[in-house]
N, C-alpha and C positions, 0 to 999 in steps of 0.2 A: 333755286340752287342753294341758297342761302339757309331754308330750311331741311333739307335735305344733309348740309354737310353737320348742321346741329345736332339731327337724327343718329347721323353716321359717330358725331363724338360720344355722344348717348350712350348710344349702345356699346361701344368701342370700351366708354368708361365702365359700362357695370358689366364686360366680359370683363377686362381687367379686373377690377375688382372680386371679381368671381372667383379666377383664376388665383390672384395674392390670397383669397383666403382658403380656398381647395390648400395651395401649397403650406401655408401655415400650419395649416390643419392637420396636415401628411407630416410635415416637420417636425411639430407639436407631440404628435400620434409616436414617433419612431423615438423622441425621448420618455417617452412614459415607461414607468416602471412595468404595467402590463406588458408592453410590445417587447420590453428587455426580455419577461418572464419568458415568452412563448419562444422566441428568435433565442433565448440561452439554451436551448434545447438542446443536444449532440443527434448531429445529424444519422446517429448508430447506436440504437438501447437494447440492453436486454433483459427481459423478465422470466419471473418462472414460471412455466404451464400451471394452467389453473387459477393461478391469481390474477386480480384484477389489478392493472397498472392506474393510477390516477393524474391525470393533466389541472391544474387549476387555470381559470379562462378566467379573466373577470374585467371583459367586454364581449359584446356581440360576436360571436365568429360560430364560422362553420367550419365543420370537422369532419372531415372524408377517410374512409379505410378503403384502401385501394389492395385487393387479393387478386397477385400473380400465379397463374396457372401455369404449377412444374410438373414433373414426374414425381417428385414424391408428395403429393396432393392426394390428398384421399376424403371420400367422401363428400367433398366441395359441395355446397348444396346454393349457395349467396354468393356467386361472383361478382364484380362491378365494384361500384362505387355506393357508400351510402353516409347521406349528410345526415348529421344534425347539429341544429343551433340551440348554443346554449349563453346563457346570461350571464355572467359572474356565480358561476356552477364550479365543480371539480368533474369530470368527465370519467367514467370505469369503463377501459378497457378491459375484457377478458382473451385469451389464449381458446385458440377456438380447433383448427385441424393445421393437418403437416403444409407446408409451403411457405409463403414468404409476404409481407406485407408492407403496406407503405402509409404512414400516418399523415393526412395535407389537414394543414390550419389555416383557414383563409377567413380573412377579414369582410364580413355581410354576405361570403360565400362569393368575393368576385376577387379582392387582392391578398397574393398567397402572400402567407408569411414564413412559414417553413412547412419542410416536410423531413420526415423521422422513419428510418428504415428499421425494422423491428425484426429482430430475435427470440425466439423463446426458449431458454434453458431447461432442460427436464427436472424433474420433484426430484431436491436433493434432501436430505434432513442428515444432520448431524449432533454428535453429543458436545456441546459447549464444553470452554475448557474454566480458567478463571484458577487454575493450579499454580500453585509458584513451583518454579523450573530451573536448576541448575544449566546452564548452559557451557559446553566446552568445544574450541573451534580447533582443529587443530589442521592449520594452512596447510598448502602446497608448496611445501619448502619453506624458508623462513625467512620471515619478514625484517630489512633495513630499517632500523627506527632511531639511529642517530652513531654522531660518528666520535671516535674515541682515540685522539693523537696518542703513537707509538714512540715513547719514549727510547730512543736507539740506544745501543753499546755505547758512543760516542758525545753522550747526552744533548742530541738532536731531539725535538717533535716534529713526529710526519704524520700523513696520513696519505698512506698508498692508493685504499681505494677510492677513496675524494678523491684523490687527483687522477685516477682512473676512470674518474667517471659517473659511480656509482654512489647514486641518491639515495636519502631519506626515502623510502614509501616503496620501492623495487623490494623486488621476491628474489631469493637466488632460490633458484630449482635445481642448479646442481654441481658439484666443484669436480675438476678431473673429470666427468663423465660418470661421478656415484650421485645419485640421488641424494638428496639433504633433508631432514624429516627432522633435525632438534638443533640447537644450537652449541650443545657440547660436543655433536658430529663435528657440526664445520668446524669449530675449534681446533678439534683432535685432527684432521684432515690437513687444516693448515701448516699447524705445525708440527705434522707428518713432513711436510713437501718441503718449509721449510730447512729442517734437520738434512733433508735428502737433497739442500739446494738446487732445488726444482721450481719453476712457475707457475703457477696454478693459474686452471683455467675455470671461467666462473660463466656457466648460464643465468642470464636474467631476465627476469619476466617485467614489466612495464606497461603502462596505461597504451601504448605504444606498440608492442607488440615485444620478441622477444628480442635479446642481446649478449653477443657473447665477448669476454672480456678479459684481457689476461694479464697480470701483476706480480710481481716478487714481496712475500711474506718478508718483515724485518724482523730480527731480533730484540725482542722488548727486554730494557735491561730492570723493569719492575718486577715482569710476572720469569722471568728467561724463558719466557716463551714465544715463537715468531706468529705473528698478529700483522694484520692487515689495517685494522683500526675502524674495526664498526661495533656497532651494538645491534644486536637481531635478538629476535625472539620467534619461538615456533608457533605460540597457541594462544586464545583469547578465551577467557570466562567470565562471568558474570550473570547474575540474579534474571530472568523475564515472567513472563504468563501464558501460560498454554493457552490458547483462542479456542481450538476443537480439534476431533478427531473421526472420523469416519469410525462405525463401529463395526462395520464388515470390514474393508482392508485395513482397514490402523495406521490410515495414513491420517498424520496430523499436520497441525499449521499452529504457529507462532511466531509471537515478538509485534508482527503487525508491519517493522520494517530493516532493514538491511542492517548488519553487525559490521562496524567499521572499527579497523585498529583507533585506541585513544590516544596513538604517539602520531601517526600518519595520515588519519583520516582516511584511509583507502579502504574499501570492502574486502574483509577477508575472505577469501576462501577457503570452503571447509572440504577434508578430503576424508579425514577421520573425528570427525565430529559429534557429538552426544550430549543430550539431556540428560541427568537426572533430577528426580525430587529433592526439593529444596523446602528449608524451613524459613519462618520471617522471626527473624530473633529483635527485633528493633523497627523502628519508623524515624529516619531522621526528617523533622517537620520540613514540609514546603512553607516559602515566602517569596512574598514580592521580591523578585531578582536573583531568587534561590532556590531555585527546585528540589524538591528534598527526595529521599533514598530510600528504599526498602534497605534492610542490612540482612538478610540472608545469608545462611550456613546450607550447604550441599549435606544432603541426608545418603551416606553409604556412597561415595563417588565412583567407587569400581563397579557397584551393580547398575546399570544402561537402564533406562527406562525405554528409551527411542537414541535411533543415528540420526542423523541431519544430511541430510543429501544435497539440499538447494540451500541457497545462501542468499537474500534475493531481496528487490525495494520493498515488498509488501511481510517480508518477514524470514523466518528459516521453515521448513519443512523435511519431512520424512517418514518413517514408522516406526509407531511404537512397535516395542517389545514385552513388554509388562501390561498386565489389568487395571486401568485407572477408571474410579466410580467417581461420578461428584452428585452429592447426595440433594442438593439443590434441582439437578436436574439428571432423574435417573435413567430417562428417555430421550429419546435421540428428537431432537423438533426442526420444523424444514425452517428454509432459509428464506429470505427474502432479499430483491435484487435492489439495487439502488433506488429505482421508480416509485418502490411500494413504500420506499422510510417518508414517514410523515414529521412534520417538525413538533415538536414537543418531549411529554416525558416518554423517557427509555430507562434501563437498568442494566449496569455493568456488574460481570461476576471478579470477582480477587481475592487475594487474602491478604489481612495485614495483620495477622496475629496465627503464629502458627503453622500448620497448614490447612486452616477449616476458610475452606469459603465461604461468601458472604455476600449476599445481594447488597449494591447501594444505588438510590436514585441519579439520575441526569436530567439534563432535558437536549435534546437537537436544538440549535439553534441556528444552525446554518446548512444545507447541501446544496455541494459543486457536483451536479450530473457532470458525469467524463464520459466522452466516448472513448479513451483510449484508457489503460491503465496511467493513473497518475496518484499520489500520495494526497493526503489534507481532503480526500474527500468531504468527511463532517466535521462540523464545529460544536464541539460538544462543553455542559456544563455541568458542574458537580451540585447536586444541588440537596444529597443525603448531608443532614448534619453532626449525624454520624462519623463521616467521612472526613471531612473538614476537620473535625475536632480531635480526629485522631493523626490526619496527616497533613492538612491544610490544603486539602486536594491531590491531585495526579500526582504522582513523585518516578522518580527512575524505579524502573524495576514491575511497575504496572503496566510497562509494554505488551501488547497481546493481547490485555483483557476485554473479554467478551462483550459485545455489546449488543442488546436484546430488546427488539420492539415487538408488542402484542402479541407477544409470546412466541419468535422468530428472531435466528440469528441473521442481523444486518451488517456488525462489521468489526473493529476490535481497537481499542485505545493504540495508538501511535506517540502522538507525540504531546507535552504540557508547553501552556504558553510563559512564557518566563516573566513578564509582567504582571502574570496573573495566573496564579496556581488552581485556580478553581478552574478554570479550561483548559482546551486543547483538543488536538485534531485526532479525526478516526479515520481509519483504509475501509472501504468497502466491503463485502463478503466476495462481490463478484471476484475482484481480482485476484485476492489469496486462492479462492478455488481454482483459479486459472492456472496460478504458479503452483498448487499442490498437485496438479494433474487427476485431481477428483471429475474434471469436466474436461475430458482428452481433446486432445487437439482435432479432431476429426470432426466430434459432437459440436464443437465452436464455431466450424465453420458448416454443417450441414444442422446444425439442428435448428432450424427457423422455421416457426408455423405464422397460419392466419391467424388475426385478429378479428375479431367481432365486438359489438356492443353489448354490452350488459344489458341493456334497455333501462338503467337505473341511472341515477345521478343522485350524487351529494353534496347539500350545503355547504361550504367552506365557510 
């Protein structure tokens, strides 16, 4: 008996012990930067037909393509499942026929780690931009950006619409039931109503939804005019970078990301809004804690090169209307989707002298795969010293500019780091195409094909 229960510890110990290091193991395994790599995946990618998407593995795992048979499947010839393992590889998927597919990464081929539903975009190609761009916003009524006590007959300060209500960062869309499109309207408007001893009634638009509001004009004994006590403004401008433009409809895309008032921080809305070319007459240097400026002059502001239609996180958009060449790149080149940017060197187009663009080097240093639209996609660095020497890196007004791997547009300068001038974040291609309506809403959600295997792999 006595032997027996020794036997029974025995083994008892070296399952335990089996067991604590299985579990270690697994523990161990789920912090490693690998397990991060493959599980950071978005469970929703997309690529473009024809190219090959690349996974980097680097431990043992098995990788399965799973092809869902739909209706619009053609051709299907390799249904099922097919494994392969690979070692500390990069793995080339190719875009194979029409239908839908499903990526499983599984660990010696028995514990899953993720799986990745795939997309495939059709062959886009477009002409890079890298142009300096006037930009002119001109809102949907006119923006509240601070408030302006009304000195009375009586020499009182008030301020009617503060106590009304009405905030910093609100839209009035319309006083009396007239629409309002400038600020020397509402002006004239007011005190119209107040001369007629009337109360004006004020719609207003908010993060909130909308609001109407109704107040008595005082008579100002500085200007003897009746004033309610705000300061508005109609329209926003300022210097950016054309990213691209389709060379058949002329729709374009820029900035990279959303035009927000510099008094409210709220995004404007553009309703009559317009580009034109723009010259760089100056470079004020970037520095540590300083980001520095293009200083741009708008070249002929009545002739329109393009409207602006969308106003949006990933940039502005619309059609041109005018012929723009950039001599760098005379031909239109396809795109490539987030999956295909490799890290390393790239080259951004801009101009900081002029208006002649100018290639200068970078390098990727970081990608955030999103499955959903989000900003900060790349972490990008300046690495021409060219560039540096003339601007000290990124500066305002490089918004948009192009960014170009292996001879493909992947995504376009957004934002500089303010610690450090020689960085900063880039938006993807996918999404601007998305908010440009170059890849309609219908193809977004119907255009997924099979995946197949290259039969190739590459060294990382």
């Amino acid at each position: 008996m006595k032997e027996n229960m020794t036997r029974y510890n025995q083994l008892f110990s070296s399952k335990l012990l089996r067991a604590i290091l299985i579990i270690g193991a697994i523990f161990a395994f789920c912090l490693s930067p690998q397990f991060r790599s493959i599980y950071g995946l978005p469970m929703h990618i997309r690529v473009i037909e024809g190219e090959p998407a690349f996974f980097d593995v680097n431990f043992p795992l098995t990788v399965k393509v799973r092809h869902n048979n739909n209706s619009d499947s053609i051709g299907l010839q390799t249904p099922g499942f097919f494994p392969i393992m690979t070692f500390a590889r990069s793995v080339s998927l190719q875009p194979a026929k029409l239908g839908q597919s499903t990526i499983e990464f599984k660990l010696l081929g028995l514990i899953p780690l993720r799986s990745v539903q795939v997309d495939v975009l059709p062959p886009i190609r477009l002409i890079p931009g890298g142009h300096s761009i006037g930009v002119v916003l001109q809102s949907q009524g006119v923006i509240v950006v601070g408030n302006s006590p009304v000195l009375t007959m009586r020499g009182q300060y008030v301020t009617p619409a503060k106590d009304a209500g009405i905030t910093i960062g609100d839209t009035i869309i319309s006083i009396n039931g007239i629409a309002v499109l400038s600020d020397a309207q509402v002006a004239e408007i007011i005190d119209e109503s107040g001369k007629a001893k009337r109360n004006i009634d004020i719609l207003l638009k908010r993060s909130d939804g909308q609001q109407n509001i109704t107040l008595s004009p005082v008579l100002c004994q500085d200007t003897k005019r009746y004033r309610i006590g705000l300061f508005v403004r109609d329209s926003a401008a300022g210097v950016g970078t054309l990213s691209f433009y389709e060379p058949n409809s002329k729709v374009y895309g820029a900035l990279g990301h959303i035009i927000t008032d510099s008094d409210t921080n709220q995004p404007v809305d553009c309703e009559q809004g317009k580009i034109v070319l723009a010259t760089v007459s100056g470079i004020q240097h970037g520095k540590r804690g300083h980001p520095g400026e293009k200083i741009g002059v708008f070249i002929e502001e009545d002739q329109l090169l393009g409207n602006i239609k969308k106003n949006t996180q990933f940039g502005i958009y619309g059609e041109l209307n005018a012929k723009l060449t950039n001599e760098k790149y005379t031909e239109s080149i396809p795109v490539a989707s987030m999956n295909q940017i490799q890290l390393g060197p790239a080259e951004m187009l801009t101009v900081v002298d002029g208006q002649t663009i100018d290639r200068f080097t970078i390098e990727i240093q970081k990608i955030n795969l999103q499955e959903a639209p989000e900003s900060k996609g790349l972490v990008i660095k300046v690495t021409d010293p060219r560039l540096i020497e003339k601007t000290g890196g990124i500066v305002q007004g490089m918004s948009g500019s192009p960014i170009i791997q292996n001879g493909k547009l992947i995504g376009a300068v957004t934002h500089v780091f303010v610690h450090d001038p020689t960085s900063g974040y880039g938006c993807f291609v996918d999404w601007m195409l998305m908010e440009s309506g170059i890849i309609p809403k219908k193809e977004r959600q119907t255009a997924r094909k099979l995946f197949s295997f290259s039969g190739s792999f590459f060294h990382t």
